[in-house]
C-alpha positions in Angstrom: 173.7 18.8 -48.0 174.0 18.4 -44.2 170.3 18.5 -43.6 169.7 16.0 -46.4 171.8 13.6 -45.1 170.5 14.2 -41.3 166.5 13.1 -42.8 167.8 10.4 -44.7 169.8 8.5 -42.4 167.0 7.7 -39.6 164.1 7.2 -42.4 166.7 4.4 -43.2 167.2 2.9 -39.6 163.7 3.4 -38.9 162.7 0.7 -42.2 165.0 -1.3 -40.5 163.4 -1.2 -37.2 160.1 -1.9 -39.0 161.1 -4.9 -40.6 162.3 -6.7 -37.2 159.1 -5.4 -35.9 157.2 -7.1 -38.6 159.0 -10.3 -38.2 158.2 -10.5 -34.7 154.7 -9.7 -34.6 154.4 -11.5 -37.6 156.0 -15.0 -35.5 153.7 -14.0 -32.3 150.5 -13.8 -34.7 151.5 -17.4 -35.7 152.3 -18.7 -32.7 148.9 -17.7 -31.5 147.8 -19.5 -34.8 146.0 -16.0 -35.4 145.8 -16.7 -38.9 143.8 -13.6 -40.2 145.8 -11.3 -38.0 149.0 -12.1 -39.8 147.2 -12.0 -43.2 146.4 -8.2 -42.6 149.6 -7.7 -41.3 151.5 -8.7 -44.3 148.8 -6.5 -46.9 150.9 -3.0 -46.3 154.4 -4.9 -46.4 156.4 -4.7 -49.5 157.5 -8.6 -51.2 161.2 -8.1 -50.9 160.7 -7.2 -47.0 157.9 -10.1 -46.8 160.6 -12.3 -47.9 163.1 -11.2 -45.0 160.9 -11.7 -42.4 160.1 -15.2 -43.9 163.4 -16.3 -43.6 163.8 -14.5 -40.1 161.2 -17.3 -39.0 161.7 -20.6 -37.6 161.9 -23.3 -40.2 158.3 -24.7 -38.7 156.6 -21.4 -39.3 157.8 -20.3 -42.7 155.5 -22.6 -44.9 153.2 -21.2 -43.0 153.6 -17.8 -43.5 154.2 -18.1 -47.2 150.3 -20.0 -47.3 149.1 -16.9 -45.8 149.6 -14.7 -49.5 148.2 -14.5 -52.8 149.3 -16.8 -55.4 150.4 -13.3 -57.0 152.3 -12.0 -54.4 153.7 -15.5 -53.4 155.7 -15.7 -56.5 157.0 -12.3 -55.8 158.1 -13.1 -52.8 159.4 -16.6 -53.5 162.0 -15.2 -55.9 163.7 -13.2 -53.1 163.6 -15.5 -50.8 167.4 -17.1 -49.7 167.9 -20.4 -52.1 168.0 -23.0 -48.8 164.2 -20.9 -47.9 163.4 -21.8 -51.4 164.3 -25.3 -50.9 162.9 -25.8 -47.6 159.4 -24.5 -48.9 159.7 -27.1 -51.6 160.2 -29.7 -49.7 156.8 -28.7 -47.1 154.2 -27.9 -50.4 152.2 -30.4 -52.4 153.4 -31.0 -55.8 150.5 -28.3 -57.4 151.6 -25.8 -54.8 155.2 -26.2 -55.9 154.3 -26.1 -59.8 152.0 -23.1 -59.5 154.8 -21.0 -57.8 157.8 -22.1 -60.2 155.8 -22.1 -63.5 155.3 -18.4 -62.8 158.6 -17.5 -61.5 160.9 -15.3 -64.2 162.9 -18.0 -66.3 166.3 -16.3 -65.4 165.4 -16.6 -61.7 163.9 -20.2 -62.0 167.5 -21.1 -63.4 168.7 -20.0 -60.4 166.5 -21.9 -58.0 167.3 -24.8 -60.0 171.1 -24.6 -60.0 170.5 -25.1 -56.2 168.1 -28.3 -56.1 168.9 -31.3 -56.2 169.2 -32.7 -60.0 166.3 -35.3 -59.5 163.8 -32.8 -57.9 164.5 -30.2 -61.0 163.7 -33.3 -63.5 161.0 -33.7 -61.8 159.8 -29.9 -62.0 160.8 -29.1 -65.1 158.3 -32.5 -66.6 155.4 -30.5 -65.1 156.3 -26.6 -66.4 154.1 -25.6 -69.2 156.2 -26.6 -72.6 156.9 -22.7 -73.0 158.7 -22.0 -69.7 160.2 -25.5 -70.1 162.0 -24.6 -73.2 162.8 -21.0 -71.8 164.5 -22.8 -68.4 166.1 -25.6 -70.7 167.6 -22.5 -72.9 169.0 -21.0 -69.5 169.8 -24.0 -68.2 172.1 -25.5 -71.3 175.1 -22.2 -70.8 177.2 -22.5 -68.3 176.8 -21.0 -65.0 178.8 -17.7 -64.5 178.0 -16.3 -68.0 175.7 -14.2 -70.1 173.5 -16.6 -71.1 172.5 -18.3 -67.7 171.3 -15.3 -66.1 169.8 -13.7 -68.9 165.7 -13.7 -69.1 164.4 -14.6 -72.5 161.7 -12.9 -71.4 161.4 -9.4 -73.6 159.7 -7.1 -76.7 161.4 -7.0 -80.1 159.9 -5.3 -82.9 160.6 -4.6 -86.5 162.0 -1.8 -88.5 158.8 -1.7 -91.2 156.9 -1.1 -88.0 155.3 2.4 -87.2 155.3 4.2 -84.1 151.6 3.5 -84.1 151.6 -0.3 -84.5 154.8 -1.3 -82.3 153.0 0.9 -79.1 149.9 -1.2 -80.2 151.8 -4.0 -79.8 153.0 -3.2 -76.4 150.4 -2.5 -74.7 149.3 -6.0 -75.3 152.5 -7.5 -74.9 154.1 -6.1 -72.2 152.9 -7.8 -69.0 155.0 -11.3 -70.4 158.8 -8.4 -70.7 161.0 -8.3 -68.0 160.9 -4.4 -69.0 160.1 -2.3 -71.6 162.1 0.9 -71.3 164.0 -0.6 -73.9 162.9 -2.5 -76.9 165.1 -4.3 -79.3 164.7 -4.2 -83.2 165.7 -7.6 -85.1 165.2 -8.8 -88.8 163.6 -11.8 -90.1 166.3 -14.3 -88.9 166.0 -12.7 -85.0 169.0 -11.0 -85.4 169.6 -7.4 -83.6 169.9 -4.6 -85.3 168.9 -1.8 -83.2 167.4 -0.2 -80.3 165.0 2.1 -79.5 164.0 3.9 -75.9 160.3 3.6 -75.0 160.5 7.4 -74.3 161.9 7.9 -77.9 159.1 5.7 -79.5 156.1 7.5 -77.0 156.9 11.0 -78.4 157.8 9.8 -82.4 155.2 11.1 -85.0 152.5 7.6 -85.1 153.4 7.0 -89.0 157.3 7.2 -88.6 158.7 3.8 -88.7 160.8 2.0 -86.2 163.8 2.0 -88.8 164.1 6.1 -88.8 164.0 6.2 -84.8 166.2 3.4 -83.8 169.7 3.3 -82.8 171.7 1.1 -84.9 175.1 0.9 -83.1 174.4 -1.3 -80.8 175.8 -2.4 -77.1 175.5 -6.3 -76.8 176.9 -9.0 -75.2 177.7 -12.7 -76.2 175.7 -15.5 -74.7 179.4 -17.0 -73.4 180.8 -13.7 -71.7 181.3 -14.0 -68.1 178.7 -12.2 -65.6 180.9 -9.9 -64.1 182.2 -8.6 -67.8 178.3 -8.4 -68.5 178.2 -6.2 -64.7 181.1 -4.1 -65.6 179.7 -3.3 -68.6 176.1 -2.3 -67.8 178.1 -0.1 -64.8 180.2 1.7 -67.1 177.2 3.0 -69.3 174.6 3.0 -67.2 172.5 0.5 -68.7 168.9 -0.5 -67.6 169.5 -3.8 -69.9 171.9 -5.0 -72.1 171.0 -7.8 -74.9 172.3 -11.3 -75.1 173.4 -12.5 -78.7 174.3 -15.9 -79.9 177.3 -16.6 -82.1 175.6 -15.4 -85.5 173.9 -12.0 -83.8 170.5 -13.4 -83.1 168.7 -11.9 -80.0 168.2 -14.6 -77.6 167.3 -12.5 -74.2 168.1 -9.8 -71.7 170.3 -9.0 -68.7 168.3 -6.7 -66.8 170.2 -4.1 -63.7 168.3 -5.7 -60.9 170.3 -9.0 -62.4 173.7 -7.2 -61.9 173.1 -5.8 -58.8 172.9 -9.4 -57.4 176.1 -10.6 -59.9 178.0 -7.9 -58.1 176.7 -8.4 -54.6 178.0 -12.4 -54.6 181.2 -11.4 -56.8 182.2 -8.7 -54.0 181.5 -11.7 -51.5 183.6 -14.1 -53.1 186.4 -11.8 -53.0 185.8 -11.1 -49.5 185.7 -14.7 -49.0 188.8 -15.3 -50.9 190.8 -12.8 -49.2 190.3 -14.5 -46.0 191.3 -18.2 -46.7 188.2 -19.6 -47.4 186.4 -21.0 -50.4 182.4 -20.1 -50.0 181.4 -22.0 -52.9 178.9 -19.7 -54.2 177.0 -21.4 -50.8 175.9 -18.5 -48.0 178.5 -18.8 -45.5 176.1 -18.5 -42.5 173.4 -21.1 -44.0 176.1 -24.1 -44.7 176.5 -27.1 -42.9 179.5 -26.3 -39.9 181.1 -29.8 -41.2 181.5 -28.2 -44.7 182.3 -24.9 -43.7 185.2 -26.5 -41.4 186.3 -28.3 -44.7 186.6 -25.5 -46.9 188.4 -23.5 -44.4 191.5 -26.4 -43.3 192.2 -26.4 -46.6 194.0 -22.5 -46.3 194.8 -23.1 -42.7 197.0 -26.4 -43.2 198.8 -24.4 -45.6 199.6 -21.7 -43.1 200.5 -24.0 -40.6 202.5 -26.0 -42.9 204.4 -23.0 -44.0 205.0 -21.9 -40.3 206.8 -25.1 -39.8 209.6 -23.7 -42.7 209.5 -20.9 -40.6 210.6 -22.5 -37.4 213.3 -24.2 -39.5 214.3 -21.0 -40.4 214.7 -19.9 -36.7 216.8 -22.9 -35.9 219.2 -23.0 -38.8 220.1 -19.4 -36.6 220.1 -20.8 -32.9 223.7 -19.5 -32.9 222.7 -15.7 -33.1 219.2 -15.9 -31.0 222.2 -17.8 -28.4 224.3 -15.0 -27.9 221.6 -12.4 -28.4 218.3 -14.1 -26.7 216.5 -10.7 -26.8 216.7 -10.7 -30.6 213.3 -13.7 -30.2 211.3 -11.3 -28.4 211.3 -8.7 -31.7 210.8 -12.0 -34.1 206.4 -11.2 -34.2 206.4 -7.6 -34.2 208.6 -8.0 -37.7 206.3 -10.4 -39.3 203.2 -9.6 -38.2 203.8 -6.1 -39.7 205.4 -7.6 -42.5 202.3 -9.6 -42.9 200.2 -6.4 -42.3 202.0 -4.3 -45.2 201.4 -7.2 -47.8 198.2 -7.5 -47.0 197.2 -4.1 -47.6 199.1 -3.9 -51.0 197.4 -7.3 -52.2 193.9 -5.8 -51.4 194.4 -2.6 -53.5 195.7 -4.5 -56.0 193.4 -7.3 -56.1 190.7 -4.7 -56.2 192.0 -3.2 -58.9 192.3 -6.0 -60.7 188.5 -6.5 -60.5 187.7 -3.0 -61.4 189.8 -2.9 -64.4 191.1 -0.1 -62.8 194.5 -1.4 -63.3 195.7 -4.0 -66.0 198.4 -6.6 -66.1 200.3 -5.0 -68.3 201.0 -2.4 -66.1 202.2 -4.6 -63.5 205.7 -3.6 -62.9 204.2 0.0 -62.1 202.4 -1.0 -59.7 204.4 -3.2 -58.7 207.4 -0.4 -58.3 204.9 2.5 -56.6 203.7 -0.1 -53.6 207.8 -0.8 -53.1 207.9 3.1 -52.5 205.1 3.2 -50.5 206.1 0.0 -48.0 209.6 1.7 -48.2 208.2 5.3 -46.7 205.9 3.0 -44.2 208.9 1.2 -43.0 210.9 4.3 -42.6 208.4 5.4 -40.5 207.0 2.6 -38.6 210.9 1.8 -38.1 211.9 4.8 -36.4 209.1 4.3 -34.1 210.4 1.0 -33.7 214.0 1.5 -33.0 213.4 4.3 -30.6 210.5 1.8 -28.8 213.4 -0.8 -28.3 216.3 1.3 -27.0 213.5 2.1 -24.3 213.0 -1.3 -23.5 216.7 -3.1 -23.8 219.0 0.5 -24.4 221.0 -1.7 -26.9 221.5 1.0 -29.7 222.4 -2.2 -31.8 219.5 -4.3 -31.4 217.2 -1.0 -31.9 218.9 -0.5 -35.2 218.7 -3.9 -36.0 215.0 -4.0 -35.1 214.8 -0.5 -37.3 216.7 -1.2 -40.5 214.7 -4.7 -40.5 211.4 -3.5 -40.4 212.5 -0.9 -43.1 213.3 -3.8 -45.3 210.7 -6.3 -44.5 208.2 -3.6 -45.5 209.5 -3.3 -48.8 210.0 -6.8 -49.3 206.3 -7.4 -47.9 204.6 -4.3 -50.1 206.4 -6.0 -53.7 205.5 -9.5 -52.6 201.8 -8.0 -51.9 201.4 -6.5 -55.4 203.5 -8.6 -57.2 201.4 -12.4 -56.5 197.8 -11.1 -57.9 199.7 -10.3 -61.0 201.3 -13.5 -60.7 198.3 -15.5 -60.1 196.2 -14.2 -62.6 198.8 -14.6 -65.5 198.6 -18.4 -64.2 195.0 -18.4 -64.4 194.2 -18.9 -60.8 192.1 -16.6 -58.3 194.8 -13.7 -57.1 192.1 -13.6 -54.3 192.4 -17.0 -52.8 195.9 -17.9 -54.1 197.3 -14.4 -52.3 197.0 -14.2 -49.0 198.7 -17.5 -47.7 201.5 -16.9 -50.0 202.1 -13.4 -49.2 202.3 -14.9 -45.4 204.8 -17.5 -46.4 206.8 -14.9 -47.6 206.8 -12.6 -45.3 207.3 -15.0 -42.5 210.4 -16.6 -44.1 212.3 -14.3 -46.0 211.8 -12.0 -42.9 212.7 -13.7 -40.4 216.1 -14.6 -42.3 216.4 -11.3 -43.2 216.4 -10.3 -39.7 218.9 -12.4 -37.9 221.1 -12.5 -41.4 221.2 -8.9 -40.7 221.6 -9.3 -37.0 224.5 -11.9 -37.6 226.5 -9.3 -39.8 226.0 -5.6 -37.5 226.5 -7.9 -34.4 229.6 -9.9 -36.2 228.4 -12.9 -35.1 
């Protein structure tokens, strides 16, 4: 196992390495306006890694580089390209070249490009798409974003239960260049709706005159055109799906979700989290492509909050002037407390939040969960306490303050691991993001109830 690892790992960084060395020849071969050099160049070079060094380029170059491929190989590429890329190039081709790329584009990622331009320039494309891939974009186009329907590709092979082995591979082979895949293949009746499935490798080694009907699968795994993306994610993870298919309201088969889809779906979910979990609202927009004006925006929202909150806080420390008076060396202990307060219910809102998303825990097991991080921020503050107390009798050799300082940061813990837990739950039964919504609250908490905590308890061992 050892040795495999050891070969893997620097085939990996060496791709990398390749790439960047791609992108900069590919930029010097322009800037030389060595037009045929950086034509060969790109031949060997796989789309998706095109793509990256397209958007590695300056803004002035990358129309030019995308010129440079085959109208084949350009649509590739243009559907991996980064939206704002996407954009750009739109704005720098002719109309034709623009209509040539989209009208070939998959419908599912078309949708997608369109959900980022502006609504006049997509009524404008979408008047000049060939009336089949305009209805197949509209279709996408009319669900809402987020679910089943608007990232599904209508693009894929159904057959027929009368059919026999011989006829449906017929039909196939001349078929299959218009599927997103055919690994599998959907059965549906006379009204479109889906009644079975059958493998390709299950139909390629049937007898030629047995009929779809005796080989498929009846019980089928499906999802509704309405059912969030990351439901449709989960589910394709949890069995292992190469595709799942998208029904309407009576059971008709209206398209695919394919795994290169959810791959993506749980790529920008796991960012929004991230996002979330840090104050700031991304928008679905790439963080490091938005306008700074915007991205300042977004972000004061979370950060007035906090600084709001800090100002109860300070209120908090002056309603017990008397004690910090008498005992001034009681401030200098006042961030240590709730900045690992703040530490503690941070960690227990992550694991929970991330449960939450995994369906690895449920709501109505909250008060579990709830009850085990308690324990756990109780057997952190012990420790973490001890450390503490002994850390201050060094530094003042006040056996009071130190246990002070100790039995505080034993309680804050506890009160910062429940708190932690306890808000996703809280959040999500209100039907807000536990994500976003947790983290500044968990803060306000910890900052107030600690810090009150702390000199209430300093006030009574002190007998102040």
């Amino acid at each position: 196992m050892t040795e495999d690892n050891s070969s893997v790992a620097p085939q990996v960084f060496l791709r990398r390495e390749l790439r960047e060395l791609v992108r900069s020849q590919l930029q010097v071969l322009l800037e030389q306006r060595n037009f045929q050099g950086a034509k060969a160049l790109l031949v060997p070079v796989k789309p998706v890694d095109i793509a990256e060094a397209i958007e590695g380029l300056p803004e002035s170059m990358q129309a030019i580089a995308f010129r440079l491929l085959s109208k084949s190989e350009a649509i590739e590429v243009y559907e991996n390209l980064e939206s704002s890329v996407q954009q750009h190039l739109i704005e720098d081709f002719k109309r034709q070249d623009v209509l040539d790329i989209v009208d070939k584009m998959s419908p599912d990622d078309r949708a997608r490009l369109f959900d980022e331009l502006p609504a006049k320039v997509v009524r404008r494309l979408l008047k000049q798409l060939s009336p089949e891939e305009r209805q197949a974009t509209a279709l996408l186009l009319g669900y809402e974003q987020g679910t089943a329907g608007r990232i599904m590709t209508p693009e894929y092979l159904s057959l027929k239960e009368g059919w026999t082995v011989a006829r449906s591979l017929e039909y196939i082979r001349n078929r299959a260049h218009v599927s997103e895949t055919i690994y599998y293949l959907y059965v549906t009746d006379a009204a479109r709706r889906l009644t079975g499935i059958i493998s390709l490798r299950d139909l390629v080694v049937g007898h030629p005159e047995q009929t779809i009907g005796e080989l498929m699968i009846r019980e089928v795994v499906s999802v509704q055109t309405d059912m969030d993306q990351e439901e449709v994610a989960r589910l394709i993870q949890r069995y292992d799906f190469l595709a799942v298919p998208v029904v309407d309201t009576e059971q008709r088969l209206v398209g695919i979700i394919t795994v290169d889809d959810v791959i993506d779906i749980l790529e920008e979910e796991a960012t929004e989290d991230i996002y979330a979990l840090g104050g700031l609202q991304s928008g679905g927009d790439n963080y490091f492509q938005t306008n700074l004006l915007t991205v300042a925006r977004r972000r004061v929202v979370w950060l007035s909050v906090l600084l709001i909150t800090n100002t109860v806080t300070t209120a908090v420390i002056r309603s017990q002037e008397a004690v910090l008076e008498q005992v001034v060396v009681l401030a200098a202990f006042i961030p240590l407390l709730i900045g690992t307060g703040g530490n503690v219910g941070a960690q227990s809102s992550t694991v929970v939040i991330r449960g939450l998303n995994t369906d690895e825990i449920k709501t109505s097991g909250a008060l579990r969960v709830i009850r085990r991080e308690a324990i756990a921020g109780a057997f952190l503050g012990l420790m973490l306490g001890i450390v503490v107390m002994v850390w201050a009798f060094i530094l003042q050799g006040n056996i009071q303050v130190a246990v002070i300082v100790g039995c505080s940061l034993l309680a804050i813990s506890i009160l910062a691991s429940a708190t932690g837990s306890a808000l996703p739950f809280l959040f999500q039964a209100l039907g807000l993001d536990p994500a976003l919504m947790s983290a500044p609250f968990i803060t306000t908490v910890v900052d107030v109830l600690g810090v009150l905590l702390y000199l209430s308890l300093a006030r009574q061992i002190l007998d102040l």
